[in-house]
N, C-alpha and C positions, 0 to 999 in steps of 0.2 A: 718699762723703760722707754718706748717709742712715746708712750703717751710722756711721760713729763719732761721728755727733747721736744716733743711737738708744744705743749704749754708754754718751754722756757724759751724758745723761739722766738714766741707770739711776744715773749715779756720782752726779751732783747729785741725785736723790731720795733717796736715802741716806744723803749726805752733810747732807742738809736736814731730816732729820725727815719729808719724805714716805711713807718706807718705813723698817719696822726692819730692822737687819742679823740681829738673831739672833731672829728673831718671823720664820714665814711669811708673807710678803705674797701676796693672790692673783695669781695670777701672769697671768692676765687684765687685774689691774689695771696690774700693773708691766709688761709688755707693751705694751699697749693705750698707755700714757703714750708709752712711748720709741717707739710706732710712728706715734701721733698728731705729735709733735714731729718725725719725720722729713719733714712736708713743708715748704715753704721760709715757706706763708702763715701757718705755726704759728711755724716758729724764726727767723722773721725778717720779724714781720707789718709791719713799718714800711714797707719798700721794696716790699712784697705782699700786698696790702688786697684783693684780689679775692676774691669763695667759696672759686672754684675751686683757686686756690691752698693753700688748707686742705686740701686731700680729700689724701692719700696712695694717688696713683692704682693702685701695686700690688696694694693689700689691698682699696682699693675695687671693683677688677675681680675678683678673688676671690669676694670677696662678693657683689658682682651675682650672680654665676652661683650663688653657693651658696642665693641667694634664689629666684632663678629655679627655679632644681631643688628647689624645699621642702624645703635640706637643713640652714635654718636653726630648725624648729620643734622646740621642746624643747631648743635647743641654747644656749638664753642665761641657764636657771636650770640646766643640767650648768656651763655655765661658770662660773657665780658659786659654783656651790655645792662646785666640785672642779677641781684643777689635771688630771684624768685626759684630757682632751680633747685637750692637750696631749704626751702620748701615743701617740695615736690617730690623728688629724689635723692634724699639724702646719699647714701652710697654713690650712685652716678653721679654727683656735687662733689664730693671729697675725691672721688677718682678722676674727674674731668679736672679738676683743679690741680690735683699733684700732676697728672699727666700732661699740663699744658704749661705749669709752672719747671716742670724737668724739662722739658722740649724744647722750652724760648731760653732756659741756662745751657743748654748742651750744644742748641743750633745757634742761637742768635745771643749768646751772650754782654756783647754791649750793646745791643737797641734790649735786648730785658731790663739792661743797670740801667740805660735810660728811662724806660719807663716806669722802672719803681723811683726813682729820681723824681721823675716830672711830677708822679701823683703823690709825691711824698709834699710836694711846695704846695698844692691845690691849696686855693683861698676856702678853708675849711667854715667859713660864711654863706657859702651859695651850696645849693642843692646840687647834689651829681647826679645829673639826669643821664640815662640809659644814651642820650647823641654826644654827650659832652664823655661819657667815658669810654664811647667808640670811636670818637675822636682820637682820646689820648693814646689807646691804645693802635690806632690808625698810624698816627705819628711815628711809631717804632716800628710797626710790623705789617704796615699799608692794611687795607679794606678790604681786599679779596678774601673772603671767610672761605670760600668754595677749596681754594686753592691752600689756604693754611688747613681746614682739616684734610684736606688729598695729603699734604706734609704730613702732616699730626699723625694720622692712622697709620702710614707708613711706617714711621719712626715707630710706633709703637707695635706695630708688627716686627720688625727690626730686633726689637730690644730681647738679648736672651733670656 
């Protein structure tokens, strides 16, 4: 069931202007969405109003540990800045992604809409190089990486 909410996501951002098809989206971000929408408190908050039902308990267990093991530091401006993590560490990719994709909707929710907005217009002609998408995402949620995962790690210790 989470996997084919996490697919029909992917198809409805798509299909919506969320994401372009022939423009690179960060894939953190397109990740991060379809794995947020995989808990039941996000795709069906009506009948499931509670926190906890928001949290996608897989990737948040994940992450716990990868916070725990300080194997989150530096690891949230490689994310925004390059799909290579992705690569690497798949697991820590999919959780760093839901995890920072749930944190920018719960803290900062209109600089998130903004920025899926902004990189949704990207002149899908020019290369998104790793400055141009620390940029955009600079624009919503400033440059201090240090100081967003001090946030991030919190919030995710937070989370019941």
């Amino acid at each position: 069931n989470e996997t084919l909410i996490h697919e029909a996501l992917h198809q409805y951002a798509f299909n919506h202007g969320v994401h372009q098809r022939w423009a690179p989206t960060p894939q953190w971000c397109a990740e991060g969405l379809a794995a947020m929408f995989e808990a039941r408190g996000i795709n069906n908050a009506r009948n499931f109003r509670n926190k906890k039902d928001k949290i996608n308990p897989s990737y948040r267990n994940l992450l716990a540990t990868a916070v725990e093991r300080d194997q989150v530091d530096g690891r949230l401006k490689q994310l925004v800045a390059s799909d290579r993590i992705f690569e690497e560490n798949l697991g820590l990719a999919y959780s760093l992604s839901w995890g920072l994709a749930f944190y920018l909707a719960e803290t900062h929710p209109a600089q998130f809409n903004a920025y899926l907005q902004r990189i949704a217009v990207r002149d899908r002609t020019k290369t998104y190089t790793a400055s141009d998408r620390l940029a955009d995402f600079a624009r919503s949620f400033g440059s201090d990486f240090t100081m967003l995962e001090s946030h991030f790690k919190q919030f995710m210790r937070d989370l019941p």
